[in-house]
C-alpha positions as a Python dict, from the first residue, in 0.01 Angstrom:
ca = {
    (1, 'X'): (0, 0, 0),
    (2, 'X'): (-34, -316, 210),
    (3, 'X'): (-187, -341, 495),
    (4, 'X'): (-61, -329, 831),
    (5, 'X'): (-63, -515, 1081),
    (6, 'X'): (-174, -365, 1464),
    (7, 'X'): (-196, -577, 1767),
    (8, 'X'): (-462, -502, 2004),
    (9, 'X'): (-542, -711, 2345),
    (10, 'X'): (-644, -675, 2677),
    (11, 'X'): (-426, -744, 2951),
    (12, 'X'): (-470, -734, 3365),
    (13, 'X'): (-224, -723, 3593),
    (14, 'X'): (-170, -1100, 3713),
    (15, 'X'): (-95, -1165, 3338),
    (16, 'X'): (25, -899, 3162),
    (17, 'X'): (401, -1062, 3074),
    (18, 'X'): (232, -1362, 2911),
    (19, 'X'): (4, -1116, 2745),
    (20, 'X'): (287, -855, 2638),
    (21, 'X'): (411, -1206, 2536),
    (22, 'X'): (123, -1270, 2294),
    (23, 'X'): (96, -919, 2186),
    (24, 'X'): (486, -951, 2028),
    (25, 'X'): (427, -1274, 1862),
    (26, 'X'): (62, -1110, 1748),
    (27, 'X'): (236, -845, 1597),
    (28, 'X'): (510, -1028, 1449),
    (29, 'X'): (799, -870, 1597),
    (30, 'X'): (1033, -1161, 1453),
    (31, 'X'): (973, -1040, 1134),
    (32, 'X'): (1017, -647, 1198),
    (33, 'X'): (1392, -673, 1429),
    (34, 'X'): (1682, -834, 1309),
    (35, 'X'): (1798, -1088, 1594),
    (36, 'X'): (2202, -999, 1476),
    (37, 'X'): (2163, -617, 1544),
    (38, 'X'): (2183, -453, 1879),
    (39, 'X'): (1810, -343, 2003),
    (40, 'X'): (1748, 10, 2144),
    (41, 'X'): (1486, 28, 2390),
    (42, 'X'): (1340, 404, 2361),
    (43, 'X'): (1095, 451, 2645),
    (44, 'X'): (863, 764, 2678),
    (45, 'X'): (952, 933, 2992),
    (46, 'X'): (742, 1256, 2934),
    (47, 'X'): (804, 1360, 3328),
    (48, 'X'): (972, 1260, 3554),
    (49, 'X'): (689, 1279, 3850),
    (50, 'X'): (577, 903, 3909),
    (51, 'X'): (279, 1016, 3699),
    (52, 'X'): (137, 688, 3526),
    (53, 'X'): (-28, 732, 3160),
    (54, 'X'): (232, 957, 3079),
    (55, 'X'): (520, 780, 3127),
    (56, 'X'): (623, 430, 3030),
    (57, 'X'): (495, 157, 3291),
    (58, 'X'): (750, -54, 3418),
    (59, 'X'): (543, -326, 3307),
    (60, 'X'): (555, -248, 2986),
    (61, 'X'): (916, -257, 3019),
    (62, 'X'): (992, -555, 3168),
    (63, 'X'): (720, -779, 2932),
    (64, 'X'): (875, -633, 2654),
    (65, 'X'): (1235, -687, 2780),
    (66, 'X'): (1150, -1081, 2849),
    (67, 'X'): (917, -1111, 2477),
    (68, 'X'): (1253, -982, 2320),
    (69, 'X'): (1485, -1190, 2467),
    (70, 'X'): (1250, -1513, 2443),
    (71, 'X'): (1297, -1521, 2059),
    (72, 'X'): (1633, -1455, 2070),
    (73, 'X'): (1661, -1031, 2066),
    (74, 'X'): (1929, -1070, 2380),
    (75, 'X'): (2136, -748, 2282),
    (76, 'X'): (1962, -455, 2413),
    (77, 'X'): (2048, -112, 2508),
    (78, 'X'): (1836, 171, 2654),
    (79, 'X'): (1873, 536, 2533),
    (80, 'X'): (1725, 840, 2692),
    (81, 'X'): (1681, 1172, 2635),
    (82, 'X'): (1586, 1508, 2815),
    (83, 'X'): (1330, 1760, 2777),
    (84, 'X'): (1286, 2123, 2906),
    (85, 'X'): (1102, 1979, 3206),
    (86, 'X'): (1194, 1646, 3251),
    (87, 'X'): (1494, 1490, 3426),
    (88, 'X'): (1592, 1174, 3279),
    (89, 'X'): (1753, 988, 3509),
    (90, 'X'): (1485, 1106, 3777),
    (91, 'X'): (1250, 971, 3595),
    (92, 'X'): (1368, 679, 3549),
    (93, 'X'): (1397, 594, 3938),
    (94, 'X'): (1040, 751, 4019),
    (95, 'X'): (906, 577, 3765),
    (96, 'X'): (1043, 207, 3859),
    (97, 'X'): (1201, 181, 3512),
    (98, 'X'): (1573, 212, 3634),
    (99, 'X'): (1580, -100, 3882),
    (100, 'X'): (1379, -329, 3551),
    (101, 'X'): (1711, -243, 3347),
    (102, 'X'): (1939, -344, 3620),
    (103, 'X'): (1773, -632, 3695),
    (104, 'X'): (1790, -753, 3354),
    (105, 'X'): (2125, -631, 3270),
    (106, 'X'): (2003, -383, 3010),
    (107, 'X'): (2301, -66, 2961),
    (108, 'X'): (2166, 263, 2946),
    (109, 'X'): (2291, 566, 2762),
    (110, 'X'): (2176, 913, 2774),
    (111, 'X'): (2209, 1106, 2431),
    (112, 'X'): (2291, 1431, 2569),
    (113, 'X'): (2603, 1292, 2744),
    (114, 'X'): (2891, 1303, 2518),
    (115, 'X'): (3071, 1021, 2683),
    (116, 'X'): (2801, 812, 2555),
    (117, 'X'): (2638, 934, 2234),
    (118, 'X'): (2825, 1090, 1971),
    (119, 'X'): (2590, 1337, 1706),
    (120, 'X'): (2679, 1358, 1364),
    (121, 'X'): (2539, 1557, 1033),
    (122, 'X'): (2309, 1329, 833),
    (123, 'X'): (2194, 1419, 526),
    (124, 'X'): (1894, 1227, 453),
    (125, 'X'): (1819, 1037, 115),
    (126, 'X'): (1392, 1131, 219),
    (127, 'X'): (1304, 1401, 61),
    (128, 'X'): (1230, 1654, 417),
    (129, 'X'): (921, 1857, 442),
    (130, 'X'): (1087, 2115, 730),
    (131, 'X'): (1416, 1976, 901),
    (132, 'X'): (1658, 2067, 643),
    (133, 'X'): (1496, 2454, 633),
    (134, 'X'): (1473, 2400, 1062),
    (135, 'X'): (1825, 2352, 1069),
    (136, 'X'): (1970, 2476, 734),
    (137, 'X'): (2377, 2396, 877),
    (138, 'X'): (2265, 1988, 849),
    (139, 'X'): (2068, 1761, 1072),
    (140, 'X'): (2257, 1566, 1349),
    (141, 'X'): (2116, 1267, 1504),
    (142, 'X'): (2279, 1008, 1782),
    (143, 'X'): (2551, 792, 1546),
    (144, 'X'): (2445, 522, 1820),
    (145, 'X'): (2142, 496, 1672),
    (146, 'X'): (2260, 377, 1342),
    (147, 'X'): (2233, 30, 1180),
    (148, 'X'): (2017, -85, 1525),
    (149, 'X'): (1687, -169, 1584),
    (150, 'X'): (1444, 27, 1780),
    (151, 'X'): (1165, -47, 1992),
    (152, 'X'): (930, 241, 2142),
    (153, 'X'): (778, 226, 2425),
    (154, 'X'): (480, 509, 2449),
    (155, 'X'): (158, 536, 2635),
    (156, 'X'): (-202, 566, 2496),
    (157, 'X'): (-272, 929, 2575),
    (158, 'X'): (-359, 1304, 2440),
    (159, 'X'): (-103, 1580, 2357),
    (160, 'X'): (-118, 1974, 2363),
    (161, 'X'): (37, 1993, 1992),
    (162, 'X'): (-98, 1736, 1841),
    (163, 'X'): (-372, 1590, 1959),
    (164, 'X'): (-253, 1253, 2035),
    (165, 'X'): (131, 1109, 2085),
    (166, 'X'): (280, 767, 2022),
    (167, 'X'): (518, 601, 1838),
    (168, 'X'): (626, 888, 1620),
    (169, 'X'): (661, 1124, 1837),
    (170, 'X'): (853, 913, 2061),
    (171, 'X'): (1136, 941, 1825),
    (172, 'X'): (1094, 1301, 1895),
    (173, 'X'): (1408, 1365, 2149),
    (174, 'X'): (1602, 1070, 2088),
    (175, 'X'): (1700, 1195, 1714),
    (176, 'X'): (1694, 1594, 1773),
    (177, 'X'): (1909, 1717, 2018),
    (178, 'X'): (1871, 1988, 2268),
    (179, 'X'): (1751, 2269, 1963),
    (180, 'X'): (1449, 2038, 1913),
    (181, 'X'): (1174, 2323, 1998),
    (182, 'X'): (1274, 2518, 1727),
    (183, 'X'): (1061, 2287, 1550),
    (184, 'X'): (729, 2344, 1752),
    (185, 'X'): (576, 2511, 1474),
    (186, 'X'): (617, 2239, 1246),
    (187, 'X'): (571, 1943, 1497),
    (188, 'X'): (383, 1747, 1242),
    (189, 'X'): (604, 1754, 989),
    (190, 'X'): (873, 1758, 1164),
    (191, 'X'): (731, 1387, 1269),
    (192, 'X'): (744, 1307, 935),
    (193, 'X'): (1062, 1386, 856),
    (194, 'X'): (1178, 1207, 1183),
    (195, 'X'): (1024, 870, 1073),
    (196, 'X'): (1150, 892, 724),
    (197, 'X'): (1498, 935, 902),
    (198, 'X'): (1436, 667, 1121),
    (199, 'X'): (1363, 407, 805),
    (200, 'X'): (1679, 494, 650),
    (201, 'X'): (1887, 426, 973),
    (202, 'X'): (1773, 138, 1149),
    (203, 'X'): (1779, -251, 1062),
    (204, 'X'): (1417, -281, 1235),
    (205, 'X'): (1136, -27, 1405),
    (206, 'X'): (888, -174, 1678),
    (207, 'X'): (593, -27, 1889),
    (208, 'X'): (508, -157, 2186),
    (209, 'X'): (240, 97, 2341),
    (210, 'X'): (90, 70, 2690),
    (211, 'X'): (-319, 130, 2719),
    (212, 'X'): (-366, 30, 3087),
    (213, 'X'): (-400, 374, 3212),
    (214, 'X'): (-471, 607, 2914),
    (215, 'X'): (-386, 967, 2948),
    (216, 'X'): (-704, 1179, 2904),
    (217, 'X'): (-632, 1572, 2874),
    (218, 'X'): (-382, 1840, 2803),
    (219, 'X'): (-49, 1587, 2799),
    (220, 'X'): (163, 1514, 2788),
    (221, 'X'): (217, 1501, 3154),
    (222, 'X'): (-119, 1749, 3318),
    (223, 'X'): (-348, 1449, 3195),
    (224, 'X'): (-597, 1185, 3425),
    (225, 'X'): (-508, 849, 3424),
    (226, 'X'): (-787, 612, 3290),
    (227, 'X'): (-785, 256, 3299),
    (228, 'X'): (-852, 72, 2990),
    (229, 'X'): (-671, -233, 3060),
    (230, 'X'): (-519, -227, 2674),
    (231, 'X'): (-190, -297, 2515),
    (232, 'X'): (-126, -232, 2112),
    (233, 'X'): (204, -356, 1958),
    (234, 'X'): (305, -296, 1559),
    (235, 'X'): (591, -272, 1340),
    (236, 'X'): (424, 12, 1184),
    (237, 'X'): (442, 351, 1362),
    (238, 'X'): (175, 489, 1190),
    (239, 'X'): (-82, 238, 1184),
    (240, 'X'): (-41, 210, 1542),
    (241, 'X'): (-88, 575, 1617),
    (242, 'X'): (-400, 564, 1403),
    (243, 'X'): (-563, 299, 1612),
    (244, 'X'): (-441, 465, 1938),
    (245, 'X'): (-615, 783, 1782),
    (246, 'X'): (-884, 582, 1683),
    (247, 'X'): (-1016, 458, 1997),
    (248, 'X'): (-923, 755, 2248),
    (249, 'X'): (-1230, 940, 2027),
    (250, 'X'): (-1028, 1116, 1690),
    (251, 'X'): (-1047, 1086, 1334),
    (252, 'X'): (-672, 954, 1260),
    (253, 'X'): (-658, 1129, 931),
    (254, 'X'): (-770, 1461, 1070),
    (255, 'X'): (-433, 1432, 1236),
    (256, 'X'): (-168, 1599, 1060),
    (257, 'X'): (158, 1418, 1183),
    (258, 'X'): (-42, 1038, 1063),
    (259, 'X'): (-167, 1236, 749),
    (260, 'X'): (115, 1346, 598),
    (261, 'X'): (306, 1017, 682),
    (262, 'X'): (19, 790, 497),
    (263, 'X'): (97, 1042, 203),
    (264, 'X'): (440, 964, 213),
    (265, 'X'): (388, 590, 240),
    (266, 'X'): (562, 574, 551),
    (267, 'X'): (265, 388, 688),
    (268, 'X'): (-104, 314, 735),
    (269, 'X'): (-329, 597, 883),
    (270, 'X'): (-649, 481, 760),
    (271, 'X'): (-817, 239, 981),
    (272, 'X'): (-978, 39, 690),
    (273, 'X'): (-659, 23, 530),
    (274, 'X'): (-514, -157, 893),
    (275, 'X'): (-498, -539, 1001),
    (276, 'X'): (-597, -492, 1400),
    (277, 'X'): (-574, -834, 1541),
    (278, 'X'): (-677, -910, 1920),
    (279, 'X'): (-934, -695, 2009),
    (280, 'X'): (-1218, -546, 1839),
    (281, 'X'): (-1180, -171, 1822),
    (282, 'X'): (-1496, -140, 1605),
    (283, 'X'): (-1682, 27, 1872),
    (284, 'X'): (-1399, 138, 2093),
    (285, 'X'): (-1422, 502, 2178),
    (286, 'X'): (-1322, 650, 2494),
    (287, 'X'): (-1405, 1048, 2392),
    (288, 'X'): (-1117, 1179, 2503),
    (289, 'X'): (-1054, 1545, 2478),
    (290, 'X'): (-763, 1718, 2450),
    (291, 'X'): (-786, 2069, 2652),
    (292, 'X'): (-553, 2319, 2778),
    (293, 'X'): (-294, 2403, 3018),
    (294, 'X'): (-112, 2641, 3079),
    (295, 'X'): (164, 2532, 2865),
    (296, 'X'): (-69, 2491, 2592),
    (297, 'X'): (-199, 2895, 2606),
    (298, 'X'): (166, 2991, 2571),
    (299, 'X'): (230, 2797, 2289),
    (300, 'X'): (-86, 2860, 2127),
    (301, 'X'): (57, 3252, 2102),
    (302, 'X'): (407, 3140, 2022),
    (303, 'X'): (425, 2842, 1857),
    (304, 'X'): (119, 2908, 1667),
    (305, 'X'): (-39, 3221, 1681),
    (306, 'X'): (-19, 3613, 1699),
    (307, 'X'): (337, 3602, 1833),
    (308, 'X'): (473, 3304, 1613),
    (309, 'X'): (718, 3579, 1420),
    (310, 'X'): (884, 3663, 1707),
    (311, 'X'): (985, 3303, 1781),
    (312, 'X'): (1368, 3382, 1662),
    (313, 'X'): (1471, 3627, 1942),
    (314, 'X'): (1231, 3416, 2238),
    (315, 'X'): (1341, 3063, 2144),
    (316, 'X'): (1666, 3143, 1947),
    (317, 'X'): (1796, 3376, 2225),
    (318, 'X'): (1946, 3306, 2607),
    (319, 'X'): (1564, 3426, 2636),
    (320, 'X'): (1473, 3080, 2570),
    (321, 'X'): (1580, 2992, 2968),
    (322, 'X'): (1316, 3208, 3070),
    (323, 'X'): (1066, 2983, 2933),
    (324, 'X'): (1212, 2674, 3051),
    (325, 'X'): (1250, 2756, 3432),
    (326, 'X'): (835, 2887, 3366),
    (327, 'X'): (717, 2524, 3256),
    (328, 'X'): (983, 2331, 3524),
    (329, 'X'): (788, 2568, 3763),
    (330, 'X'): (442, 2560, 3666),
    (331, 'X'): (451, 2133, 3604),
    (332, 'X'): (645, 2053, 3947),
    (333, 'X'): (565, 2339, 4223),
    (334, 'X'): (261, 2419, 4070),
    (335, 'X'): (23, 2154, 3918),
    (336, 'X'): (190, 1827, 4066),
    (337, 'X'): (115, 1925, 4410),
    (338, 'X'): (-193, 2039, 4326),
    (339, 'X'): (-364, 1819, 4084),
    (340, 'X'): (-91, 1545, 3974),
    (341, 'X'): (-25, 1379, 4366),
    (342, 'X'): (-393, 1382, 4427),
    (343, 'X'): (-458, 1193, 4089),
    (344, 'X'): (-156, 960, 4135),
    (345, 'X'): (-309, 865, 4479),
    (346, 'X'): (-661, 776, 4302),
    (347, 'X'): (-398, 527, 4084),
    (348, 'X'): (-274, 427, 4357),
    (349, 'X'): (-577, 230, 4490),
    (350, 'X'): (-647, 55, 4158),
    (351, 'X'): (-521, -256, 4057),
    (352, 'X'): (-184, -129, 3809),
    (353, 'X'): (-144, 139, 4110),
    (354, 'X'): (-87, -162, 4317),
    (355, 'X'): (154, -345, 4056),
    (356, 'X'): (315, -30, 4023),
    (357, 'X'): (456, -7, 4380),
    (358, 'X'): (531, -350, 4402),
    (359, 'X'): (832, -253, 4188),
    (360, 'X'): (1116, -94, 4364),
    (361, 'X'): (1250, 290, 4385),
    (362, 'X'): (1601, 199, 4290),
}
């Protein structure tokens, strides 16, 4: 397989478009996104508390917004997506990335409004290692999404399922709809499969991945911020992954999710087998550690352990609700006002806290 190519730099805040600028042309986005086809912007809102590491920066946004349209990428569109406990459109006001799409004209749809996204069966020409036993009646993903490029926009931090989260799991709720935890148990493969999906349907993919304050612990949302002042860009979603892995402390291959997808020459996991340009990451290792929450010890019993055959008539069920309203509760009433605010006000006082409010609310 040949190798891939992963941008790496260090940015601040008084020059971080010039140096999201760099970080495009580094990673040769001309090359990966066809300049003719529409370009879906896919950002990682994870919560929708102004909680930054887990969220895309609006930073990120905007650099990547002006890089795109600088070499001729003018067409863009912004798709979102909601979780159990996150709020889309929320979290795109707290988190300053609403007002960087109106300034710069950028449409947004949300995927779980029919008026704007319209799902459809796809049978996919991959072979699938668990999404066509998940959902034996056919897979449906956005018919938006087809024939376009995409760029994601993730963070540099640690995740309760697997260890670490980028740019394929980022794909995770735009392409599955609102039945998307029935695939917990499989999350790895189910990543897989996703990618594979999304190589078959779009003219171009694109990572652009923000590092300046890495998420450390049980994400992704119940996490502290850490500045590393970093931003990674790649056409490959796995390579990139692997070097995010790489440097927050973990051995990419031990990963299952950037495993598997090497296997199936989706991509580069191996670090040797990767280009990274920019930076050197020889010696990068922050020693992050993943943890537990509370969300975590439930779904190491359900998803995962003792009580993983009873997952039909919890998850399956109107019993499923019960499970939602507990994580909405325990992330917003319980550990944002007691751990989140306090860490967001730390932020705060740094110097991305400060670039951070200099954008507005809406």
């Amino acid at each position: 397989m040949a190798r891939s190519k992963v941008a790496v730099l260090k940015t601040r805040p008084g020059t971080v478009f010039e140096d999201i600028d760099r970080l495009l042309a580094t990673a040769e986005v001309d090359k990966a996104l066809d300049p003719s086809r529409t370009t879906v912007l896919k950002d990682n809102i994870s919560w929708h508390m102004p909680f930054l590491s887990a969220n895309t920066t609006p930073w990120q946004l905007e650099g990547t917004i002006r890089g795109l349209r600088a070499r001729g990428l003018s067409d863009l569109t912004a798709v979102h997506n909601n979780t159990v406990v996150t709020d889309a459109e929320k979290g795109g006001r707290l988190n300053r990335l609403t007002p960087v799409y109106k300034q710069y004209g950028v449409r947004e749809l949300f995927n779980y409004r029919p008026r704007d996204v319209r799902w459809v069966l796809y049978e996919p020409r991959s072979r699938m290692r668990v999404l066509d036993k998940i959902f034996p009646h056919g897979i449906r993903i956005p018919e938006y999404f087809m024939g376009k490029n995409i760029v994601h926009l993730p963070t540099v931090k640690c995740h309760i399922y697997t260890t670490t989260t980028g740019a394929m799991k980022n794909a995770f709720g735009g392409l599955l709809n609102k039945k998307r935890h029935y695939t917990h148990t499989h999350i790895h493969e189910t990543l897989v499969d996703l990618l594979a999906i999304q190589r078959e349907i779009h003219s171009g993919i694109f990572a652009v991945m923000d590092g300046t304050l890495c998420g450390n612990g049980p994400g992704p949302r119940t996490m502290l911020p850490v500045q590393k002042d970093l931003i990674l860009a790649s056409s490959d979603s796995v390579a990139i992954d692997a070097v995010a892995a790489k440097i927050m402390g973990f051995d990419p291959m031990s990963l299952g999710y950037i495993r598997m997808a090497h296997e199936d020459g989706l991509g580069v996991g191996r670090i040797e087998e990767i280009e990274v340009v920019g930076e050197d990451i020889s010696g990068m290792n922050f020693g992050f550690q993943v943890g537990d929450n509370m969300a975590s010890l439930v779904g190491r019993f359900m998803w995962f352990g003792p009580l993983r055959a009873l997952q039909r008539m919890f998850f399956h069920t109107p019993l499923v609700y019960l499970f939602v309203f507990g994580s909405f509760f325990y992330h917003d009433s319980i550990w944002w006002p007691s751990e989140g605010r306090r860490r967001m006000e730390q932020v705060a006082r740094t110097d991305w806290g400060r670039l951070f409010e200099q954008y507005p609310l809406d």
